[in-house]
C-alpha positions as CSV (number, residue, x, y, z in Angstrom):
1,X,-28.2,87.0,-63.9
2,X,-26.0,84.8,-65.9
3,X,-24.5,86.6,-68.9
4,X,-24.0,84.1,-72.0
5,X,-22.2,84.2,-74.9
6,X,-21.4,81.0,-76.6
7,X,-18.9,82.6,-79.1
8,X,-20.5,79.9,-82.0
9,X,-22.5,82.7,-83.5
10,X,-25.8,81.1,-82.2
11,X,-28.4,83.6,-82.9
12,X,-26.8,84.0,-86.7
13,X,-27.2,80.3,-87.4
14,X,-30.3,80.0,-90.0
15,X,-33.5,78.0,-88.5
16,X,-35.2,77.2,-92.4
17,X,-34.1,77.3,-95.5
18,X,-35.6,81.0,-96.1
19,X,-33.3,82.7,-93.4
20,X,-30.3,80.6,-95.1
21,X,-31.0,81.9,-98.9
22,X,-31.7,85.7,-97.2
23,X,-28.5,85.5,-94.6
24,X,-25.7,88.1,-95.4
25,X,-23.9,84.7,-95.8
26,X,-26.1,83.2,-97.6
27,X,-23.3,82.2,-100.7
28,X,-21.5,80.2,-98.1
29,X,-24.6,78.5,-97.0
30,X,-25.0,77.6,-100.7
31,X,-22.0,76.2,-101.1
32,X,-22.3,74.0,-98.3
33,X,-25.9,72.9,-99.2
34,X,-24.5,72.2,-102.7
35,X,-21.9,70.5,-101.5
36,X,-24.4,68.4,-99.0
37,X,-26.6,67.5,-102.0
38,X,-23.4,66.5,-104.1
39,X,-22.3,63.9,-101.1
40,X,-25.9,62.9,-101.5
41,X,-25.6,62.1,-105.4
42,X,-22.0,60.8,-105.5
43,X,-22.9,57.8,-102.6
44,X,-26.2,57.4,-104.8
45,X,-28.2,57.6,-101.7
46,X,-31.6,58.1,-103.4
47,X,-33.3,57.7,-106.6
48,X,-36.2,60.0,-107.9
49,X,-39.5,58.8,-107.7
50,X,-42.9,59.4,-107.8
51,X,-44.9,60.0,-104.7
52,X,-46.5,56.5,-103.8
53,X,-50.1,56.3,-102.9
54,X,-50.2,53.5,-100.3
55,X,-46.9,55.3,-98.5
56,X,-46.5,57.9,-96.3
57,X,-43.8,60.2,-97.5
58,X,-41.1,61.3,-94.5
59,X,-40.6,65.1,-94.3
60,X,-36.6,66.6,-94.8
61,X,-35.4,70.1,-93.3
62,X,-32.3,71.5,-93.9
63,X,-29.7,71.7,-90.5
64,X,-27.3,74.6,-90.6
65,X,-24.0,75.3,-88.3
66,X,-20.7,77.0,-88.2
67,X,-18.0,74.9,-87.0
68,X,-14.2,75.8,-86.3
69,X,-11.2,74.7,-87.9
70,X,-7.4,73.7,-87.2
71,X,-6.8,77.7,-87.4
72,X,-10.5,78.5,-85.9
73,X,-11.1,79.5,-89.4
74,X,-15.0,79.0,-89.8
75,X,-16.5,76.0,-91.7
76,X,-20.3,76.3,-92.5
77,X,-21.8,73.2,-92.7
78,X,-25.6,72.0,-93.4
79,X,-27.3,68.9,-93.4
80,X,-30.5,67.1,-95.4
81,X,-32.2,65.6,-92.2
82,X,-35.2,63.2,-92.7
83,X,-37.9,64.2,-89.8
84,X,-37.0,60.8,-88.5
85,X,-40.2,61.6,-85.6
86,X,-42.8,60.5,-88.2
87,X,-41.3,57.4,-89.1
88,X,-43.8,54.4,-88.4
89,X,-42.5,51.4,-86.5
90,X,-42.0,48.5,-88.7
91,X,-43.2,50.2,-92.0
92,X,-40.1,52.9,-92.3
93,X,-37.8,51.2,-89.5
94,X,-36.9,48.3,-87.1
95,X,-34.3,48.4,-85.0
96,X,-32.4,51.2,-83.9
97,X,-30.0,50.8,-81.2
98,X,-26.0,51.6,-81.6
99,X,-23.4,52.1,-79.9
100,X,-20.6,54.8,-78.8
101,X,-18.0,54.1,-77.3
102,X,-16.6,54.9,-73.7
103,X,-15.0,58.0,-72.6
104,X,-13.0,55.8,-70.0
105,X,-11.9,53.6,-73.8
106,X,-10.3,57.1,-74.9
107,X,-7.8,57.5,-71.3
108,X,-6.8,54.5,-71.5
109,X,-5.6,54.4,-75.0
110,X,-3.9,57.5,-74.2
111,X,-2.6,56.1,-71.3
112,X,-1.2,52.8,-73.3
113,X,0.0,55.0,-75.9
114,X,2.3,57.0,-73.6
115,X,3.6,53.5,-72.2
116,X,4.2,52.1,-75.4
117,X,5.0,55.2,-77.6
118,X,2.2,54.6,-80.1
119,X,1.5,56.9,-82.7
120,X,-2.2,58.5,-82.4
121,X,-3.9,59.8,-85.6
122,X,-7.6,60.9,-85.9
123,X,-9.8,60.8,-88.6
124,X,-13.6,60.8,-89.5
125,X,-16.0,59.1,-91.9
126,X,-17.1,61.6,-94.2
127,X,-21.6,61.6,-94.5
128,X,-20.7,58.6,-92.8
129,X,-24.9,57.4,-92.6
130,X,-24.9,57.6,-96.6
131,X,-22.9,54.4,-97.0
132,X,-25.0,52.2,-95.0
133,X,-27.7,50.6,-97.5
134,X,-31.7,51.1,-96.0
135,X,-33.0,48.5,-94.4
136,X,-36.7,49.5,-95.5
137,X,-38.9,51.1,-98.4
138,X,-38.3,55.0,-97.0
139,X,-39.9,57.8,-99.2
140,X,-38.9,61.0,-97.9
141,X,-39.2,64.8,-99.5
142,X,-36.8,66.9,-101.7
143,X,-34.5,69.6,-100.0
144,X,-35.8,73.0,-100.7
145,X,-33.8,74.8,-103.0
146,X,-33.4,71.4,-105.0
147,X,-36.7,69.9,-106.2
148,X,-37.3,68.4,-109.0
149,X,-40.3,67.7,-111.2
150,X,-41.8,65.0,-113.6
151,X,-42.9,65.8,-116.8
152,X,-46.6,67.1,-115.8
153,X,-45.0,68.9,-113.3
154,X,-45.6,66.9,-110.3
155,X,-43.0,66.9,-107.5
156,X,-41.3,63.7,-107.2
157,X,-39.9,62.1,-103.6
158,X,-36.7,60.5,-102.7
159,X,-36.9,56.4,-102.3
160,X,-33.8,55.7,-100.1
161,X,-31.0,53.2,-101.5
162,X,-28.8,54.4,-98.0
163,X,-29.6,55.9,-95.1
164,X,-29.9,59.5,-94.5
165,X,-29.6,61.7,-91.2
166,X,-32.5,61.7,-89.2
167,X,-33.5,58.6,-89.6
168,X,-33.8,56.7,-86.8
169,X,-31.5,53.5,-87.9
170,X,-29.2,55.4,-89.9
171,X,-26.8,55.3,-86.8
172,X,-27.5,51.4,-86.3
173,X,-27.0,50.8,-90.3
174,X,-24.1,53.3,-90.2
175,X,-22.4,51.5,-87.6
176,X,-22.6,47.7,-88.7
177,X,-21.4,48.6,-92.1
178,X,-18.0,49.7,-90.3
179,X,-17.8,47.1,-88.0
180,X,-18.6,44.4,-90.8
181,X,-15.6,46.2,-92.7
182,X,-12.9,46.2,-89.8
183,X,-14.0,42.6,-88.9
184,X,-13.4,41.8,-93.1
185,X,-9.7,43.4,-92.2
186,X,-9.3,41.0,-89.4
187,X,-9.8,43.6,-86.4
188,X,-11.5,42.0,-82.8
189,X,-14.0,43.9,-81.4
190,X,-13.2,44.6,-77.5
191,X,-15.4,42.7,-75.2
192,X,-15.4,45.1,-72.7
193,X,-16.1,47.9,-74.8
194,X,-17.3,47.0,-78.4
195,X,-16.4,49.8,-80.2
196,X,-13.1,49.4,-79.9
197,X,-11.0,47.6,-82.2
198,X,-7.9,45.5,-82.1
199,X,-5.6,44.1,-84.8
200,X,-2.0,42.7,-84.1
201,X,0.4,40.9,-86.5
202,X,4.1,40.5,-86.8
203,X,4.1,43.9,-88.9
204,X,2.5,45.8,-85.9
205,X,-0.2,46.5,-83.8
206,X,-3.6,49.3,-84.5
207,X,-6.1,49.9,-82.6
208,X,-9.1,52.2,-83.4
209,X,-12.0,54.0,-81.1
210,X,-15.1,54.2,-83.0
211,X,-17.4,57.5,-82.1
212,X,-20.6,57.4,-84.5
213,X,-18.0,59.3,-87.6
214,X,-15.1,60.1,-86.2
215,X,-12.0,57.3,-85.2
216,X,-9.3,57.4,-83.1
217,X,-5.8,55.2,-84.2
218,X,-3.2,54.7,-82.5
219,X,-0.5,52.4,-84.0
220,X,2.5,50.8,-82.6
221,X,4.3,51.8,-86.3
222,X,4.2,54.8,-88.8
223,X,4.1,52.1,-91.5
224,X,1.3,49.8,-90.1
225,X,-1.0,53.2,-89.4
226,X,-0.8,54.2,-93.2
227,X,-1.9,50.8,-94.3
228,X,-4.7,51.1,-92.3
229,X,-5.8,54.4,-92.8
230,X,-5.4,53.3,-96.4
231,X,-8.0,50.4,-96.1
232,X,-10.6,52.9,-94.5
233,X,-10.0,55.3,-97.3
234,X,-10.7,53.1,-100.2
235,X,-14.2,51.7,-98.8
236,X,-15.1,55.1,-97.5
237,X,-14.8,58.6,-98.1
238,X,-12.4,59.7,-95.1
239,X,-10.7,63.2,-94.3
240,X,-7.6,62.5,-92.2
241,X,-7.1,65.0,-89.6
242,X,-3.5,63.7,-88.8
243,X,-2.2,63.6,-85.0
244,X,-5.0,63.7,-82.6
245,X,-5.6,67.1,-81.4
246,X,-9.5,67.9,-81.0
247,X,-12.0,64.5,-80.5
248,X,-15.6,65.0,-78.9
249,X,-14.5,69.2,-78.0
250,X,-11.8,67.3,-75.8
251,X,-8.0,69.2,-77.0
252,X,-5.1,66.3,-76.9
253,X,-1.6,68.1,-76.3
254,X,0.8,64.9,-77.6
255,X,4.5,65.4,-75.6
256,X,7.0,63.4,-75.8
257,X,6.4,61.6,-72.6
258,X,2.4,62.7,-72.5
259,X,-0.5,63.1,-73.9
260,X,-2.5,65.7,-72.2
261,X,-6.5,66.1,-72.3
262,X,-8.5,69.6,-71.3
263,X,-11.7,71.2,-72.4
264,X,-10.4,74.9,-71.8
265,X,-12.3,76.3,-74.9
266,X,-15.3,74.8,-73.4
267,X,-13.9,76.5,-69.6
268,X,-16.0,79.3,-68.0
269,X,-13.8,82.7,-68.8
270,X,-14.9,86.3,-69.6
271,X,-14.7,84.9,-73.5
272,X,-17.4,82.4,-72.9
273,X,-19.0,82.5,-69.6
274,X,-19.3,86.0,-67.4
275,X,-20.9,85.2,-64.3
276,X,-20.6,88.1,-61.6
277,X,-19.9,87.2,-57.8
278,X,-23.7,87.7,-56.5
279,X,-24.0,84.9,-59.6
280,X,-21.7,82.5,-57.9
281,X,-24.0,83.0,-54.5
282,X,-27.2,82.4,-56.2
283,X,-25.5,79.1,-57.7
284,X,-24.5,78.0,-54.5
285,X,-27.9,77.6,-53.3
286,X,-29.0,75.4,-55.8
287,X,-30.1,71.9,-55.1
288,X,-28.3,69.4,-57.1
């Protein structure tokens, strides 16, 4: 029998709102819905109204994890999510298809890198579906924890100004407000892989990966990557992570002469995965 342990503190993760509040970490989960509701209010992604009679009204649950940082110090982290499920087709959305980019995209920028000794940052969008303006009249519910009330007492409802997670064109909106932004900064989208972008002049040469949030830049110049990194951070709220060193649970080693790529925190050891010989022989007979 296969012996699990994901080491992500899985089972202490809150499902609702209730276990969050009655958690014996329930101040950190505070903080970070606080802070979640304070991104929410400082990209104005809502305004308060009340509940319309001719609309349905999308439900909202809040999304808890634990993440790891630089020094696997832990980062608790919760999300608003609309309950993007109930959404009706061409009342509360349209289209909803975007794009990711290719693994294969990521080697071979490291590969060019190596050959031409370009310097390779990382850093992610922060609530990057609140900048993206809605594309539809969406109603959804108030978070738990942080409703609020008209004068008779009534709840009121969020109508959406921007998108919100969970909804299913948030990613679409999300990702044509960046692309609309590098193309204003004179980047060309790759034709072979269209979430990846290229700008060259006679100061230097970027290019950037786009994965939903989080970007990958490698630049041919120190002084060519700030300027970048500075246009990005005055249209959106950014958090610069520096030299690349953890992108999609893949660790980047940067060498001199190399840039290496593993998953061996995600590699089956006694830590993560124990899986006894008689295991191994049951596995083994598995169709695949």
């Amino acid at each position: 029998m296969l012996l699990i342990n994901y080491c992500y503190r899985v089972n202490s993760i809150p499902k609702s709102y209730s276990e969050a509040i009655s958690s014996p970490d329930s101040v950190e989960w505070q903080k970070a819905m606080s802070g979640e509701m304070a991104a929410l209010v400082d990209n104005e992604t809502f305004e308060l109204v009340a509940k319309p009679k001719e609309r349905s009204v999308i439900g909202g649950r809040w999304v808890y994890s634990v993440k790891s940082g630089p020094n696997d110090q832990e980062i608790f982290k919760a999300r608003y999510v609309a309950k993007g499920y109930s959404q009706a087709a061409d009342v509360d959305f349209t289209q909803t298809f975007s794009l990711t980019a290719r693994l294969t995209s990521i080697r071979m920028l490291m590969d060019i890198a190596v050959q031409k000794s370009y310097i390779v940052h990382q850093m992610d969008v922060c609530t990057a579906y609140l900048h993206a303006k809605i594309d539809c009249n969406v109603f959804v519910e108030q978070p738990e924890g942080f409703v609020e009330l008209d004068k008779n007492g009534e709840k009121l409802v969020y109508k959406l100004k921007k998108s919100l997670y969970g909804l299913k064109q948030s990613g679409r909106n999300s990702n044509n407000l960046l692309h609309q932004f590098l193309v204003e900064q004179n980047f060309v989208q790759s034709l072979s892989d269209t979430c990846v972008y290229v700008r060259e002049s006679d100061s230097g040469k970027v290019i950037i990966i786009v994965w939903v949030d989080d970007l990958i830049l490698a630049s041919s110049n120190a002084v060519v990557l700030r300027e970048v990194k500075r246009l990005l951070s005055n249209k959106f709220k950014m958090k610069d992570h520096g030299p690349i060193s953890c992108f999609l649970g893949i660790e980047f080693v940067v060498k001199q002469d190399s840039i290496e790529m593993k998953q061996s925190k995600f590699a089956c050891s006694n830590k993560h995965l124990a899986i006894s010989n008689h295991d191994l022989q049951d596995l083994s007979a598995v169709p695949f």
